[in-house]
C-alpha positions in Angstrom: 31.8 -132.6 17.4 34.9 -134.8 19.2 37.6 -134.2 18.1 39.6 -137.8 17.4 42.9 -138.5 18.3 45.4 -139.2 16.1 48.2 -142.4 16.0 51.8 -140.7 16.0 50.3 -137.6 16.5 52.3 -135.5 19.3 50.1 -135.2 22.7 49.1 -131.8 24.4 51.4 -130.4 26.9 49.9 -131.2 30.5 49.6 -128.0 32.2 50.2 -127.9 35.7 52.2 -126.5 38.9 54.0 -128.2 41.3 51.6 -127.7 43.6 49.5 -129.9 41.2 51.9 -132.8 40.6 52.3 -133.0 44.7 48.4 -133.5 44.9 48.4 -136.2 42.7 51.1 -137.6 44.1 49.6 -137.3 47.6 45.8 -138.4 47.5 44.7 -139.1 43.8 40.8 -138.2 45.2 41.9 -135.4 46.6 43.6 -134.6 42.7 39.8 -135.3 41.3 38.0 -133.1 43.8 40.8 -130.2 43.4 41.1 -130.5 39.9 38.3 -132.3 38.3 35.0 -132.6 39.8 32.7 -129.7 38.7 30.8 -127.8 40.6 34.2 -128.8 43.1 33.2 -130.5 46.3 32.9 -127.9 49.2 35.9 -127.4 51.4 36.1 -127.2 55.1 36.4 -124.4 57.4 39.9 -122.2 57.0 42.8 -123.5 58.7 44.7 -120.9 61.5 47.9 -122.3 60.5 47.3 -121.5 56.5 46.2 -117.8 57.7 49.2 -117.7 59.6 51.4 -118.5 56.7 49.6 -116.2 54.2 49.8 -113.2 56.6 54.0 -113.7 56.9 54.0 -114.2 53.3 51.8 -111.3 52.6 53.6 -109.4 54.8 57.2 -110.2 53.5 56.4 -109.4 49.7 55.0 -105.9 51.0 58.0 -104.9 52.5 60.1 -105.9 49.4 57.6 -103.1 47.7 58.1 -100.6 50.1 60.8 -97.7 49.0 64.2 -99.0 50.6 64.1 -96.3 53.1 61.1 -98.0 54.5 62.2 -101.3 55.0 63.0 -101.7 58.5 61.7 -104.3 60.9 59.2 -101.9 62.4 57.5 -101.6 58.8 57.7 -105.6 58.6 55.3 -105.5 62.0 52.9 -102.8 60.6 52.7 -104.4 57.3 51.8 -107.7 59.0 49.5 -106.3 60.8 47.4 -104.6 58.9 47.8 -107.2 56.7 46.7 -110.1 59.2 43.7 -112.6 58.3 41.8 -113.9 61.5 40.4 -117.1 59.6 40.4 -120.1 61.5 41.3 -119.2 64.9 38.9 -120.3 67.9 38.5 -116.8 68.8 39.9 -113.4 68.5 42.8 -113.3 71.3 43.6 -116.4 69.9 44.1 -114.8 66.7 45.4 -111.5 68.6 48.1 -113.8 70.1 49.6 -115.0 66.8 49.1 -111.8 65.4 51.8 -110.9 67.9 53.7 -114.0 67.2 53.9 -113.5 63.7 54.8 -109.7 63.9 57.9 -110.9 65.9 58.6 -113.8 63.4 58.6 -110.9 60.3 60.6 -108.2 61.9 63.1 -110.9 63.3 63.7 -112.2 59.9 64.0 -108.8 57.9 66.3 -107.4 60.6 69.1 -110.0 59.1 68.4 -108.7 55.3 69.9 -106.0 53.4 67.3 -103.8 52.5 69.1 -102.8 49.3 70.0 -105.8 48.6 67.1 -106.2 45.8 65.6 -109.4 44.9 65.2 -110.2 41.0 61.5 -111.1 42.2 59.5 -110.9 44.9 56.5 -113.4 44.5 58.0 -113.7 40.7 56.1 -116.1 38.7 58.5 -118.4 36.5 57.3 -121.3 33.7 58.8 -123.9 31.5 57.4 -126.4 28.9 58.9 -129.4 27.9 57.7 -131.6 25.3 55.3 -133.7 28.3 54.2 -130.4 30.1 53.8 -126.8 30.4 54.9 -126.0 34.2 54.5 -122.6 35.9 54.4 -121.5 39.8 55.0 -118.5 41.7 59.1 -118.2 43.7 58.3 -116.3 47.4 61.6 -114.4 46.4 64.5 -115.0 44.1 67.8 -113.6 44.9 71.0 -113.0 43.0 74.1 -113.9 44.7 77.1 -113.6 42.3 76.7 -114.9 38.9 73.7 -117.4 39.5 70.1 -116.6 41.7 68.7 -118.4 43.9 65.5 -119.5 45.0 64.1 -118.9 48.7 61.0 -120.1 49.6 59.5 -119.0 53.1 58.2 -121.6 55.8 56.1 -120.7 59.0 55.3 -124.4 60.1 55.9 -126.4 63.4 58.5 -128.3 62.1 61.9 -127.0 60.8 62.7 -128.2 57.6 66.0 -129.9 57.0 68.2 -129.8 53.5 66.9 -132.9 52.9 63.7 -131.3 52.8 65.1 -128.9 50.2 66.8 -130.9 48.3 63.9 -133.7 47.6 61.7 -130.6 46.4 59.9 -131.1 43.4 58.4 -127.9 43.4 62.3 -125.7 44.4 63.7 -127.6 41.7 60.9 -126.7 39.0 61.3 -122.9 40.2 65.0 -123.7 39.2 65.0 -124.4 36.4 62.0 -122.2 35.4 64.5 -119.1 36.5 67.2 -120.4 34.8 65.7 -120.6 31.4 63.5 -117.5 31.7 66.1 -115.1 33.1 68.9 -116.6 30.8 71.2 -117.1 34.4 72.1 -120.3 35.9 70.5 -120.7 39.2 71.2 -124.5 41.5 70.6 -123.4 45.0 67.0 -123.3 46.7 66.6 -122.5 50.2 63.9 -123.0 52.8 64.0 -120.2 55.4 62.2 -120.8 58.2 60.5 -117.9 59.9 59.8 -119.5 63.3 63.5 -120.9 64.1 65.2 -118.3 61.8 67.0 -121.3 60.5 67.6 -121.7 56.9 67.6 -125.3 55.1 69.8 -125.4 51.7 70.6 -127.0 48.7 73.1 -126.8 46.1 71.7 -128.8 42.9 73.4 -130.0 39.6 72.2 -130.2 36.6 72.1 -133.7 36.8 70.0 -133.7 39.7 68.0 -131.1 38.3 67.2 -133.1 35.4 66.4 -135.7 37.5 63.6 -133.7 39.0 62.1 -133.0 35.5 61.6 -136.1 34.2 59.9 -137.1 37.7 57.7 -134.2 36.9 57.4 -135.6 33.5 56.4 -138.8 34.9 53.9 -137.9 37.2 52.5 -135.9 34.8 52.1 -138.5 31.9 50.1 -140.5 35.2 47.8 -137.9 35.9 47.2 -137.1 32.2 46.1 -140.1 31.3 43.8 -140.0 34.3 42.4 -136.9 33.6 41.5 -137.7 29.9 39.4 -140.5 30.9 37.7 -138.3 33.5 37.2 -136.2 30.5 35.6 -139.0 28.5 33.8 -140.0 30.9 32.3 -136.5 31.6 31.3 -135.8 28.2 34.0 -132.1 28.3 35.2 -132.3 25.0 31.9 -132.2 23.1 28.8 -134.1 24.1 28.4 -132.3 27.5 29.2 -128.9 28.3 30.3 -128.6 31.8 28.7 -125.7 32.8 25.2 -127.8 32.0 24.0 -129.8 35.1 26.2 -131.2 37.5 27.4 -134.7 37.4 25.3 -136.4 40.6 27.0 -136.9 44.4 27.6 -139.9 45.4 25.3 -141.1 48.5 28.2 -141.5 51.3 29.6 -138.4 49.9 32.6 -139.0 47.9 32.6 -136.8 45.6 30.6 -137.3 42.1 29.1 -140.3 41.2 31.8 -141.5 38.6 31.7 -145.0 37.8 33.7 -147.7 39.3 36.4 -147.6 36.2 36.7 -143.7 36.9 36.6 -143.8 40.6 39.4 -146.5 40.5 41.8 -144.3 38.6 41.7 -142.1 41.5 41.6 -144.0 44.8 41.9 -142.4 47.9 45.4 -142.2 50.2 44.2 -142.7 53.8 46.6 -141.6 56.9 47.4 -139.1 59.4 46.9 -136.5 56.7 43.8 -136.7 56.1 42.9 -135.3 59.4 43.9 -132.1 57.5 42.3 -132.4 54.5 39.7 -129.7 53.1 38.0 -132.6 51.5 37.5 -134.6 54.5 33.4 -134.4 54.8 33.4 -135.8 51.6 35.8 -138.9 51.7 34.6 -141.9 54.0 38.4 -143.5 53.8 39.6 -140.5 55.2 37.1 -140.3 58.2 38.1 -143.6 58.9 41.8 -143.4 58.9 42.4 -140.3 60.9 40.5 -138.0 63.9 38.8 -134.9 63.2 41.0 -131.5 63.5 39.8 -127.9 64.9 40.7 -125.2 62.4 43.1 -124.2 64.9 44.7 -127.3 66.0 47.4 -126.8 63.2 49.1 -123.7 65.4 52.2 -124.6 67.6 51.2 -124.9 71.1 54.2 -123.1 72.6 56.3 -120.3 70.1 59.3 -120.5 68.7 62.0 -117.7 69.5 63.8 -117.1 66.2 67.4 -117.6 65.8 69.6 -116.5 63.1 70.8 -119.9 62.3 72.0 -121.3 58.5 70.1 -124.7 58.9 66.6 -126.1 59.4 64.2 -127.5 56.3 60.7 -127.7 54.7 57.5 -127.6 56.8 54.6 -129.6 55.7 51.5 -127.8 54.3 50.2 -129.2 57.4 51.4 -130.4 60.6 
């Protein structure tokens, strides 16, 4: 049986991570096919540049877990090694090559940290609610430097980010405030480090500006919410059809399911540049059209970066 809203009565929190709220606000179809669409459309091959960036990370979290008098830069290189996914390269010395590459990056980077200098969380999950959502994502590392922490997030893309990067953040800001109000400790500064360039990108927020943040989360979300419970309707999820029963049918040029035009406009599709990197491409005719097709490698910088140990730099883009 439905169960039937209620005038006055106080909506369900939207749950979500910021990873969530950026999808919508990047390519609504791409939202659907992430988030809605069930069985979900089938992704593309792996990216190099996204296996890159998990190995580092991997790597980097590993070391933190190592006893202290482990953690040296040569551990940093065997952990990333034997830690290193080959998805997405054109071939194995291509992936031999960054393997290298990203060895240097991760033994670079830990060579200016304090091995005893230990995090509050390494890969730390952190969640707040409000009365519009129930927010929760997972901090790379957060540090305590004094009386507040602070959260660093770790970047392995072309570009070097720049505090304006930082500061514009949705997702550094959520982490935040998440910390704040879970570990009781006030915590304004988020950092983007940047592996390649050893350059940092920073940000010291208020609590103004962090508020500001969270009601653009709150906003966004409301959006999406709205959109999702008509999805909902439409599909038949909250009683008439189960949605494990049988699929909801494809839609002939491949877009996805075939929702109806008032559900398909709800979530209309963002074509650009991006798109060339989107795992949803095959199935989004706008997105063919607006951009070229992209080798699962093409993401890689052509040339490397030698690492510095700068203070400044700023956020990469999921891809280039």
């Amino acid at each position: 049986m439905e169960q039937l809203g209620l005038d006055g009565m106080p909506r369900r929190l939207y749950t979500c991570t910021p990873s969530r709220l950026n999808t919508w606000l990047d390519c609504r179809r791409r939202y659907r096919f992430t988030y809605l669409d069930r069985p979900a459309p089938q992704k593309g091959p792996p990216w190099a540049h996204n296996s890159v960036g998990a190995s580092v990370h991997n790597a980097l979290a590993a070391w933190w877990r190592e006893p202290y008098d482990r953690r040296s830069p040569v551990m940093a290189a065997v952990l990333l090694t034997n830690g290193w996914i080959r998805e997405g390269f054109r071939d194995e010395e291509q992936s031999a090559a960054w393997r290298d590459r990203a060895r240097a990056m991760v033994s670079s980077y830990v060579a200016t940290l304090d091995p005893g200098d230990e995090p509050v969380g390494v890969e730390r999950t952190v969640a707040t609610r409000t009365s519009v959502i129930a927010v929760s994502g997972r901090v790379d590392r957060l540090d305590r430097r004094g009386d507040e922490l602070v959260v660093v997030d770790y970047k392995t893309g072309r570009r070097p980010p720049t505090s304006d990067d930082a500061r514009s953040s949705i997702a550094l800001a959520i982490y935040a405030i998440a910390s704040s109000r879970m570990m009781r400790r006030a915590c304004h500064r988020v950092e983007l480090h940047h592996l390649p360039t050893g350059t940092v990108a920073e940000w010291e927020h208020t609590d103004e500006s962090l508020a500001r943040h969270l009601r653009r989360a709150e906003d966004i979300a409301t959006e999406a919410a709205d959109a999702d419970d008509a999805y909902r309707e439409w599909a038949g999820r909250d009683g008439k059809r189960d949605r494990t029963s049988v699929p909801a049918p494809r839609r002939e040029d491949g877009a996805g399911a075939a929702v109806p035009p008032e559900i398909d406009r709800l979530f209309p599709p963002e074509p650009g540049p991006i798109c060339s990197w989107c795992d949803f491409r095959r199935h989004c005719p706008e997105g063919r059209a607006a951009s070229p097709d992209r080798l699962p490698w093409d993401g890689l910088a052509e040339t490397p970066v030698t690492p510095s140990p700068g203070r400044d730099g700023g956020e990469d883009r999921p891809a280039p």
